[in-house]
N, C-alpha and C positions, 0 to 999 in steps of 0.2 A: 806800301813800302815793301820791299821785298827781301826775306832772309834771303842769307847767305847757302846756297846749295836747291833753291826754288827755280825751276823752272819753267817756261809756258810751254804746252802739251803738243806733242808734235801735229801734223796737219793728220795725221791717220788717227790720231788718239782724238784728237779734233771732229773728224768725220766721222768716226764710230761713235761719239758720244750723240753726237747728231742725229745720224742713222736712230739707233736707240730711241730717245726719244720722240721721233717722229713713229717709228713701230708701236711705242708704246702704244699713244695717242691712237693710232690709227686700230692699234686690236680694240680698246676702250671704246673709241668709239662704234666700229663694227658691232661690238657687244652689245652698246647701247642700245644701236640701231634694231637688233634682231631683237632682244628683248622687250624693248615698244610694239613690235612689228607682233610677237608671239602676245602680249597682255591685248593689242587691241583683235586679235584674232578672237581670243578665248571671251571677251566679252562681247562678240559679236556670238558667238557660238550659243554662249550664256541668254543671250539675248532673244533668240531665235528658239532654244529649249523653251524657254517660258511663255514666249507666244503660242507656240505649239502646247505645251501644256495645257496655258489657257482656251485655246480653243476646241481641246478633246475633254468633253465631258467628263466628269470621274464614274468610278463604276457604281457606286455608289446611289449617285442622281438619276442614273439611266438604270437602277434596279435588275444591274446583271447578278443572277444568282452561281454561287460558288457549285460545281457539280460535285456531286457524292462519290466516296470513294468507296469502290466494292474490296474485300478483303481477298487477296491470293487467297487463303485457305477455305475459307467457310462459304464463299461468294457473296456474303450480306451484307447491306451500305451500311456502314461506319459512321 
């Protein structure tokens, strides 16, 4: 039912309401897009760190020793 002084939205207030939402959607979804696109990157990245981890021995197991530090002043290991 329609008051009295209501009117229906001219054809440009019409197309800009449109426009609008169709932008919206469309940055939203772009947004989406690259944010999937950046999460399955970093777990690929993620994924590949840990392989490579796994496969480089620690220093530890392969008994690399720390070298000694001579003193600037005195020249004596520390």
């Amino acid at each position: 039912m329609k008051m009295p002084g209501e009117s229906r939205p001219s054809s440009f207030e019409a197309v800009f309401a449109a426009y609008a939402v169709v932008a919206t959607f469309a940055l939203g979804y772009g947004h989406w897009r690259l944010a999937t696109r950046q999460n399955e990157q970093n777990a690929k990245i993620e994924q590949q760190r840990q392989e490579q981890q796994a496969a480089v021995p620690d220093r530890d197991q392969i008994g690399v020793v720390q070298p000694t530090r001579r003193s600037p002043v005195t020249g004596w290991n520390n």
